[in-house]
C-alpha positions as CSV (number, residue, x, y, z in Angstrom):
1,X,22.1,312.0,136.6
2,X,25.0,313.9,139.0
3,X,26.9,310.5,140.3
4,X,29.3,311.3,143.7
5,X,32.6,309.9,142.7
6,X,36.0,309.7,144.5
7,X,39.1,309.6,142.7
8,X,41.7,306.8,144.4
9,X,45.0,305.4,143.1
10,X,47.5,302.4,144.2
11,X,51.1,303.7,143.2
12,X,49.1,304.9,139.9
13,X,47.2,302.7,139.6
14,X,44.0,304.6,139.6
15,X,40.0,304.3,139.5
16,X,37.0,306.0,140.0
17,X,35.6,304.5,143.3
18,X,31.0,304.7,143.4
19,X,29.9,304.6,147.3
20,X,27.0,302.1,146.2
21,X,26.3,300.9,149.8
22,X,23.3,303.0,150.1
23,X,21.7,303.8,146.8
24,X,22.3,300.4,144.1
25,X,23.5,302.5,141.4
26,X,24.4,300.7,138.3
27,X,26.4,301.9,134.7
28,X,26.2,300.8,131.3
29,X,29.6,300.4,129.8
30,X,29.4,303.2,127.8
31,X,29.1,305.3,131.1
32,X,32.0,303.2,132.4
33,X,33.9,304.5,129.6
34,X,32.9,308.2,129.8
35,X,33.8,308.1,133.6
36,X,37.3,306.7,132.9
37,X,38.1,308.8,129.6
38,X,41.4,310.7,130.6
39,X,40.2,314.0,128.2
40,X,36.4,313.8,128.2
41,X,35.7,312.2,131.7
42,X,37.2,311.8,134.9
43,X,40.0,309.1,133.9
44,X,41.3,306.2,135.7
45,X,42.2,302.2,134.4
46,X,38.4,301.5,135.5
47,X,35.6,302.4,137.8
48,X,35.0,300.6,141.2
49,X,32.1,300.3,143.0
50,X,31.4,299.6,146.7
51,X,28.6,297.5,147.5
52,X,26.8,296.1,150.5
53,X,27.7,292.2,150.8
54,X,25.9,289.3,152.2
55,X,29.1,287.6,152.5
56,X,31.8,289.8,153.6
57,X,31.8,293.3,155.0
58,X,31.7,294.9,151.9
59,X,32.1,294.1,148.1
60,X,34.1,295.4,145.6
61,X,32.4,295.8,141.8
62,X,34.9,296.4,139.6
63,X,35.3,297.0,136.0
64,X,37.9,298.2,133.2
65,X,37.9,301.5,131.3
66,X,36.6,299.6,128.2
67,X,33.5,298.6,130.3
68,X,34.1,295.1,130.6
69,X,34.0,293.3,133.9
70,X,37.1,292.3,136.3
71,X,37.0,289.8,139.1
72,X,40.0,291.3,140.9
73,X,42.5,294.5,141.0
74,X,45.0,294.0,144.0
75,X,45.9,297.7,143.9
76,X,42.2,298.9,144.1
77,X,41.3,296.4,147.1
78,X,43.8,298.5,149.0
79,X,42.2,302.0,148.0
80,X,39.1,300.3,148.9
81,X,40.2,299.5,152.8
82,X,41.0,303.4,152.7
83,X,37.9,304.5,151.3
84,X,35.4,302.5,153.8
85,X,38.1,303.4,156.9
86,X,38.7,306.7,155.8
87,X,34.8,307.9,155.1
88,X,33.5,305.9,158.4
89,X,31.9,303.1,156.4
90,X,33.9,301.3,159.3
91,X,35.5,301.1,162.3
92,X,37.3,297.5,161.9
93,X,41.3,297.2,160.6
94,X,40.5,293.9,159.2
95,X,37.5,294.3,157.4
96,X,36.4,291.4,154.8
97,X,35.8,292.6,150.9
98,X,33.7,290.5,148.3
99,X,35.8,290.2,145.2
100,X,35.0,287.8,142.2
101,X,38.1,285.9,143.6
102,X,36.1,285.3,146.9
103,X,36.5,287.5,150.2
104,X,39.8,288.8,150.9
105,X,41.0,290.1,154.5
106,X,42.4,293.5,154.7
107,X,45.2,294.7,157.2
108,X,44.8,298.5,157.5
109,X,47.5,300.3,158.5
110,X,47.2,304.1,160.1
111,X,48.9,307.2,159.9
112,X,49.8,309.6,162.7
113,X,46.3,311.7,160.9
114,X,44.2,308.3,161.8
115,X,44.1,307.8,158.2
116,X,44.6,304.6,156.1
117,X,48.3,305.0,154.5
118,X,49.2,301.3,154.0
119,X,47.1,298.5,153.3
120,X,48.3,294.0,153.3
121,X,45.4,292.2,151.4
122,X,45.5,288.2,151.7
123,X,45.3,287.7,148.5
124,X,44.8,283.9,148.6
125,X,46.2,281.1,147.1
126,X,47.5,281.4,143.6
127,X,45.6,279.3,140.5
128,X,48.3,277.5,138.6
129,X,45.8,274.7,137.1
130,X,45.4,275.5,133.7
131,X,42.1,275.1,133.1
132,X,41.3,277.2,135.8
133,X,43.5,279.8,135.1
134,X,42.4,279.5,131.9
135,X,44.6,279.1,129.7
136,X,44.3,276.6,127.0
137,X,47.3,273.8,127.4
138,X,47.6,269.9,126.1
139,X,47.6,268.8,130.4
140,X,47.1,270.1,133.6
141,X,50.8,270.2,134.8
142,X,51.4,274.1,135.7
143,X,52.4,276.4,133.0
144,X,55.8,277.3,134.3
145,X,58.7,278.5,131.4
146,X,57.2,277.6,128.6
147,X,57.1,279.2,125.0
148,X,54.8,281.6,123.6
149,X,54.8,283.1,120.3
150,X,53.6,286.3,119.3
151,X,54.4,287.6,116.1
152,X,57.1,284.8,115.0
153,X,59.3,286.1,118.6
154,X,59.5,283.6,120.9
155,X,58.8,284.3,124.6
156,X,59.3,281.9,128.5
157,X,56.4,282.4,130.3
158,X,55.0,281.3,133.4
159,X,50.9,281.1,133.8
160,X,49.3,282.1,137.0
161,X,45.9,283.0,138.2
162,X,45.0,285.5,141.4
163,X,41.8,285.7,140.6
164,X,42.4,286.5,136.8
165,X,44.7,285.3,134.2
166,X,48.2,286.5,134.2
167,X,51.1,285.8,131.6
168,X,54.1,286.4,133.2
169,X,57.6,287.0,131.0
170,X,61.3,287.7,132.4
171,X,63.2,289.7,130.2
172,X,66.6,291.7,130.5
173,X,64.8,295.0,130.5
174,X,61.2,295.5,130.1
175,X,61.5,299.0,129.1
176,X,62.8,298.0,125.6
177,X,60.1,295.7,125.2
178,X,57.0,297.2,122.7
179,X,54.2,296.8,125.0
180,X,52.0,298.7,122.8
181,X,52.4,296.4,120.1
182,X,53.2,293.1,121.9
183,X,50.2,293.8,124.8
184,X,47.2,293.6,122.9
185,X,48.8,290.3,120.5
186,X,49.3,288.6,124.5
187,X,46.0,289.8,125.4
188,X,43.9,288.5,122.8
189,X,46.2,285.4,122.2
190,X,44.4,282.2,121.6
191,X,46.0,280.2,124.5
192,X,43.6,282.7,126.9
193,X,39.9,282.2,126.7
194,X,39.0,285.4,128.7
195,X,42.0,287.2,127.8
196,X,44.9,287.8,129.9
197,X,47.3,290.5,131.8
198,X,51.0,290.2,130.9
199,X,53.9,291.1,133.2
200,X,57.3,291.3,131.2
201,X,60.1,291.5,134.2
202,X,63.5,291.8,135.0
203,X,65.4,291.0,138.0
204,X,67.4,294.0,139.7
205,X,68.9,292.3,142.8
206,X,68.3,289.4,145.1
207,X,64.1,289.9,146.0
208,X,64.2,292.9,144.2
209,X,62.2,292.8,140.5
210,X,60.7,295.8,138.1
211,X,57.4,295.1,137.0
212,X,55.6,296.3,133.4
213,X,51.9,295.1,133.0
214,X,49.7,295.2,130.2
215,X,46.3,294.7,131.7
216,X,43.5,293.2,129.6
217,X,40.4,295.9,129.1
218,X,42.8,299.1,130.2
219,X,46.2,298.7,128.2
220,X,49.6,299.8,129.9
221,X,48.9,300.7,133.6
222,X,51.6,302.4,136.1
223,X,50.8,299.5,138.3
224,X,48.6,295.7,138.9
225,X,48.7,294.1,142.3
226,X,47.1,291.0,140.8
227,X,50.4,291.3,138.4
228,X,53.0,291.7,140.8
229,X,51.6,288.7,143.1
230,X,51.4,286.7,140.1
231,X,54.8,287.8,139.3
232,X,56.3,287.0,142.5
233,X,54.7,283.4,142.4
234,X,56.4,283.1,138.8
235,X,59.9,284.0,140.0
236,X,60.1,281.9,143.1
237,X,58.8,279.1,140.8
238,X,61.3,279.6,137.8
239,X,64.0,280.0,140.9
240,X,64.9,283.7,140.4
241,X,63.9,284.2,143.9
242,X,62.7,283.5,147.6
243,X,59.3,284.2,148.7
244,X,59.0,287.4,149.7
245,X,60.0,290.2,146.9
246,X,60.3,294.1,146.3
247,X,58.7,294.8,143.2
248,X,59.5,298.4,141.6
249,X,56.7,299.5,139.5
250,X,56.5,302.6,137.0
251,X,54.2,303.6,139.6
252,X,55.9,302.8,143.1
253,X,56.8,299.1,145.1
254,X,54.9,296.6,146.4
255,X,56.1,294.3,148.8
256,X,54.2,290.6,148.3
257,X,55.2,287.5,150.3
258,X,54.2,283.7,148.9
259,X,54.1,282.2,152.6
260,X,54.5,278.0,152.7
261,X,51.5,277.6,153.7
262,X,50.0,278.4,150.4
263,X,48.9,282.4,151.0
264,X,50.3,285.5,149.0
265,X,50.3,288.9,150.9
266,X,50.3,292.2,148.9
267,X,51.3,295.2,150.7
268,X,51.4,298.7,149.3
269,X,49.9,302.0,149.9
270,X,46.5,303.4,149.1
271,X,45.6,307.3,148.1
272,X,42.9,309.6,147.8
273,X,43.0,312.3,145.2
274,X,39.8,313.8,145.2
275,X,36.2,314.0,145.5
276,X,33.6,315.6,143.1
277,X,30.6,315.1,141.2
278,X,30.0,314.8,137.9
279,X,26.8,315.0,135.2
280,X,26.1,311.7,133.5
């Protein structure tokens, strides 16, 4: 089968993005995997496709490198908005995507070439419920600063859900933490039923953080918008803080606001690489 594939990254955060709106075009995992393989495939942290929706505008279909499904991937709603803008799909700024954490609005932002360069996403309401973050915890008061050990070393950690679980630990520098090592133990911890995404941080400045994620399915990734909301919510809650926040990135900054009214907005940019095809 030749597959039509665009290549799209989120300050590097990137996937293989499947114009499925016409044709339904579906992929085992193992083709997931080939696609995303950085040596034998295309590579990216996952492959997105883009659906027709009954509910929204459009869908987003999204899914790690291991093959494994994902209800949510703030940095690849953006290069979504792009993508449907950019290749005519459609004419409206504030088009409505299908996401397995409901429908999002979209705020696309143009260039002086009439392309999409920046992209806000309402990213909703964050989950701080434990059970329906999930994490496993004795009540249902919110997870905020509490103790999780991996390894016999202790780590504060603050619980939050946008859509998928994130574990969310401040540190004095995330750069000396082992993420290879310490990522996969958070992961696949047994406090997280479906696994989880963990953020360790570090405050730079007043609003101003730097981010590392380890994202369940993918590993270390240069960039998570999911993350860096969830990591916003975290610091305002652990009073680090206010509500809107810088958040430096291996990859580049986002700019995510928790308003009072409940709402975080994610804004960042969105990129094409390239197009091709390619044999599966």
């Amino acid at each position: 089968m030749e597959l039509k594939f665009t290549k799209m990254e989120g300050i590097g955060n990137d996937y293989v993005y499947i114009d499925a709106t016409k044709n339904d075009i579906q992929l085992s995992p193992e083709q997931i995997q080939k696609l995303s393989d950085r040596n034998f495939g295309i590579g990216g942290d996952g492959v997105i496709f883009i659906r027709p929706s009954s509910a929204a505008d459009f869908q987003m279909d999204m899914y790690n490198s291991d093959g494994s499904y994902s209800e949510m991937c703030g940095n690849g709603i953006r290069c979504v908005g792009k993508y449907i803008y950019d290749h005519g799909l459609t004419s409206s700024l504030t088009p409505k995507i299908e996401t397995g954490n409901g429908v999002l609005t979209l705020d696309l932002q143009k260039n002086s070439s009439n392309k999409i360069e920046m992209v806000t996403v309402n990213m909703g309401e964050p989950i701080l419920k434990p059970s329906l973050i999930p994490i496993k915890w004795s009540d249902e008061n919110n997870v905020i600063n509490q103790i999780i050990t991996v390894e016999d070393q202790e780590y504060h950690f603050t619980s939050v859900s946008m859509g998928n679980p994130h574990c969310v630990i401040f540190v004095d520098d995330p750069d000396k933490i082992p993420l290879h090592e310490v990522g996969p133990k958070l992961e696949h911890h047994e406090l997280f039923p479906k696994r989880v995404n963990a953020e360790f941080v570090s405050l730079k400045g007043k609003d101003h953080l730097y981010q590392r994620t380890w994202e369940r399915g993918t590993g270390e990734t240069l960039a998570c918008g999911t993350g860096a909301c969830a990591v916003a919510v975290s610091a305002f809650l652990t009073g680090r803080t206010g509500r809107k926040v810088q958040i430096d990135l291996r990859g580049g900054s986002l700019f995510i606001e928790w308003t009072e009214n409940g709402s975080v907005f994610m804004t960042g940019p969105a990129t094409e690489v390239y197009t091709g095809l390619i044999d599966l």
